[in-house]
C-alpha positions, 0 to 999 in steps of 0.5 A, spaced: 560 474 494 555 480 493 552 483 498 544 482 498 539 488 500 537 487 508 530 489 509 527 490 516 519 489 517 515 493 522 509 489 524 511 482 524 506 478 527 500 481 522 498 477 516 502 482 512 508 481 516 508 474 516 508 474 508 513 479 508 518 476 512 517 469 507 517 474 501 524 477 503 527 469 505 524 467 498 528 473 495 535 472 493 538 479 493 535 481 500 536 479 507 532 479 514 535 484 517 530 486 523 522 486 526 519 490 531 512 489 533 509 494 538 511 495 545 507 490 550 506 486 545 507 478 546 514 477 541 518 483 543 524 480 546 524 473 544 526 469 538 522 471 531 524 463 529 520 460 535 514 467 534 514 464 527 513 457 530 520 453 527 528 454 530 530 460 532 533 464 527 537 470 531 533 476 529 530 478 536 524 482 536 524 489 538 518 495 539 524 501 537 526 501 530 531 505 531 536 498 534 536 495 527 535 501 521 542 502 522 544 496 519 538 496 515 538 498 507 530 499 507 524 498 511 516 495 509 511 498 513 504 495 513 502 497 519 498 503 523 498 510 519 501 513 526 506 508 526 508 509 519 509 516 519 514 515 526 517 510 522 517 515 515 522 519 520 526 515 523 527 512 516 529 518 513 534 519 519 537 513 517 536 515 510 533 509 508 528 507 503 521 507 506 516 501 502 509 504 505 503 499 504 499 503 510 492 505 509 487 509 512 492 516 511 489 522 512 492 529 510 496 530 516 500 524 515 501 525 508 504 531 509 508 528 515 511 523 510 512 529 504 517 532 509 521 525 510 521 524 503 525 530 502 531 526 505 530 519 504 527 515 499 519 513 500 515 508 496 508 508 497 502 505 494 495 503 496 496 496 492 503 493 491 501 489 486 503 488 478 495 487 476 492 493 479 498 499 478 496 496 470 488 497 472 490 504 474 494 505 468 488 502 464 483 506 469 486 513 468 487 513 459 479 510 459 477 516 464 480 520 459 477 516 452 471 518 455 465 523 456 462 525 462 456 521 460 460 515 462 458 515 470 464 512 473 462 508 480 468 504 483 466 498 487 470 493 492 470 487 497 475 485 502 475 480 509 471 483 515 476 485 519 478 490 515 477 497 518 477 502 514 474 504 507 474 506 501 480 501 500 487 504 500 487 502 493 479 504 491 482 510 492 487 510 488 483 507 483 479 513 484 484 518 484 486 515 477 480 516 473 479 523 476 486 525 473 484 521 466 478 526 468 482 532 470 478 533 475 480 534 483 478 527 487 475 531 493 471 535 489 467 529 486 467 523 490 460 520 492 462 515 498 456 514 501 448 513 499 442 512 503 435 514 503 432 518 498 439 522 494 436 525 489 439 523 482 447 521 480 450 528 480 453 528 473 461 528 474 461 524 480 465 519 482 461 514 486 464 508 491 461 502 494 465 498 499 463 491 502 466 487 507 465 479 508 469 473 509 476 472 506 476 476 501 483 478 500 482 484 495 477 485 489 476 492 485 471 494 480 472 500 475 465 500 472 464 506 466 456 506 466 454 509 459 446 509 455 446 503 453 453 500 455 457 499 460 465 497 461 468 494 466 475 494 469 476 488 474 482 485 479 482 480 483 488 478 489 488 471 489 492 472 496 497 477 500 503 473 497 503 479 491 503 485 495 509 482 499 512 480 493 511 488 490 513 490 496 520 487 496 521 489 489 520 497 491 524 496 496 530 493 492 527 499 486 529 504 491 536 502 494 538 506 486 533 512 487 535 519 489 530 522 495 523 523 494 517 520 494 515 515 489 509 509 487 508 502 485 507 506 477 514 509 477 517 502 480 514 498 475 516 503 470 508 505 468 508 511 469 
C-alpha cells in the first residue's frame, strides 16, 4: 500500500482550518497528520472529532508545531502573518514544505519567509484557487498588450469580517499587471481616494476594496480605455477551492527542491 502525504494544519477551528481539515480527508494521496490552535484557546488538548462535532478521531490539538512536524510531510498555514512566519521557521527545521495561504504580510515577514525557504520548500499565494492564478496569467499578458491609456483599477469585495485590505489576492492581481507593465507595484499603486484627488495620474494603478455580507471572494481587473473598456473577473462560489488549491501545493511540493514558489508554478502556468 503506498504511503499517502501527511499534512498537518495551523489554525484548525477557523473557516479555513476546517475546509482544509475536509479537503485533506477527501483527498486520497494525504492523511491528517496534525492541528494546532493557539495557546489558551478552547481545543487545545482535546479531541479534534469531538472539536469538530462528531466521534474522536485520535488526533489531539495542540498550541506547539514542533509536536507533530516530525511526523509531518507538509504544513498549510492560513492563520496570522506572525504566526505563519514562526511557523515557516519551524518548518524549515523540519524540512518540510510550507503551503502558505496567509495575508496581510509586510516586508518584514516576506523576508523572514525568504530566508526559511532556503532550506524548506515554500508555497505561498494570496489566492490558492485555479480560476484566479489564470486570471493573473490573463491580467499580466493583457497589461502587457496595452498602453498606458488603458488606466487599470482593481476592484474587490469579500465578507465584513475580513480585516485587512487590498486583499492578498487584489494585490496579487496588481503586481501581475504591473509586471505586464514592467513597472514597480509600490511605485504606482493608488489604494485610497477621497476629497478632491486631483485627476487619475496616468500609469496608476488604482484599488477599491468592499466589505459586506458573505462575500467569499470577488475580483475585478478592469482596463478602462477612450471609448472601451475590458474587464477580467472571478467569482469564489465558497472556500472549498482554496483548500483544494492548497492540498494540491502541498502534495506539489513534496518533489521540489527548496525554495519559494507560487500557485502559478503548482499549476504550471508559470
Amino acid at each position: 500500500m503506498t504511503e499517502t502525504t501527511g499534512i498537518a494544519v495551523a489554525g484548525a477551528s477557523g473557516r479555513m482550518g476546517r475546509m482544509l481539515i475536509q479537503a485533506i480527508d477527501e483527498n486520497e494521496a494525504s492523511h491528517l497528520a496534525g492541528v494546532t490552535e493557539r495557546p489558551g484557546h478552547d481545543w487545545i488538548d482535546r479531541d479534534l472529532g469531538e472539536c469538530l462535532g462528531g466521534a474522536p478521531n485520535g488526533i489531539t490539538v495542540v498550541d506547539d508545531l514542533l509536536e507533530i512536524v516530525g511526523h509531518s510531510h507538509a504544513l498549510v498555514d492560513f492563520t496570522s502573518p506572525e504566526a505563519t512566519v514562526s511557523n515557516s521557521a519551524l518548518a524549515a527545521q523540519a524540512r518540510i514544505t510550507h503551503v502558505i495561504g496567509t495575508t496581510g504580510l509586510e516586508d518584514e515577514h516576506l523576508a523572514k519567509i525568504a530566508a526559511a525557504a532556503r532550506h524548506a520548500i515554500v508555497v505561498r499565494a494570496g489566492n490558492m484557487s485555479l480560476g484566479v492564478n489564470l486570471l493573473t496569467v490573463l491580467t499580466r499578458k493583457v497589461a502587457a498588450a496595452l498602453d498606458m491609456d488603458f488606466d487599470i483599477e482593481i476592484v474587490e469585495m469579500h465578507h465584513k469580517h475580513k480585516i485587512d485590505a487590498p486583499s492578498g489576492t487584489a494585490l496579487m492581481l496588481g503586481k501581475a499587471a504591473a509586471e505586464g507593465r514592467s513597472v514597480n507595484l509600490d511605485e504606482v499603486s493608488d489604494r485610497g481616494r477621497d476629497g478632491e484627488t486631483g485627476a487619475r495620474k496616468r500609469g496608476d494603478i488604482g484599488f477599491v476594496s468592499m466589505r459586506g455580507g458573505d462575500v467569499v471572494g470577488e475580483h475585478d481587473v478592469i482596463f478602462a480605455g477612450e471609448g472601451e473598456r475590458i474587464i477580467l473577473r472571478h467569482i469564489a462560489g465558497g472556500r472549498m477551492i482554496f483548500a483544494h488549491g492548497a492540498i494540491k501545493a502541498a502534495l506539489w511540493g513534496q518533489t521540489q527542491k527548496p525554495g519559494e514558489y507560487t500557485m502559478l508554478d503548482v499549476l504550471g502556468l508559470d
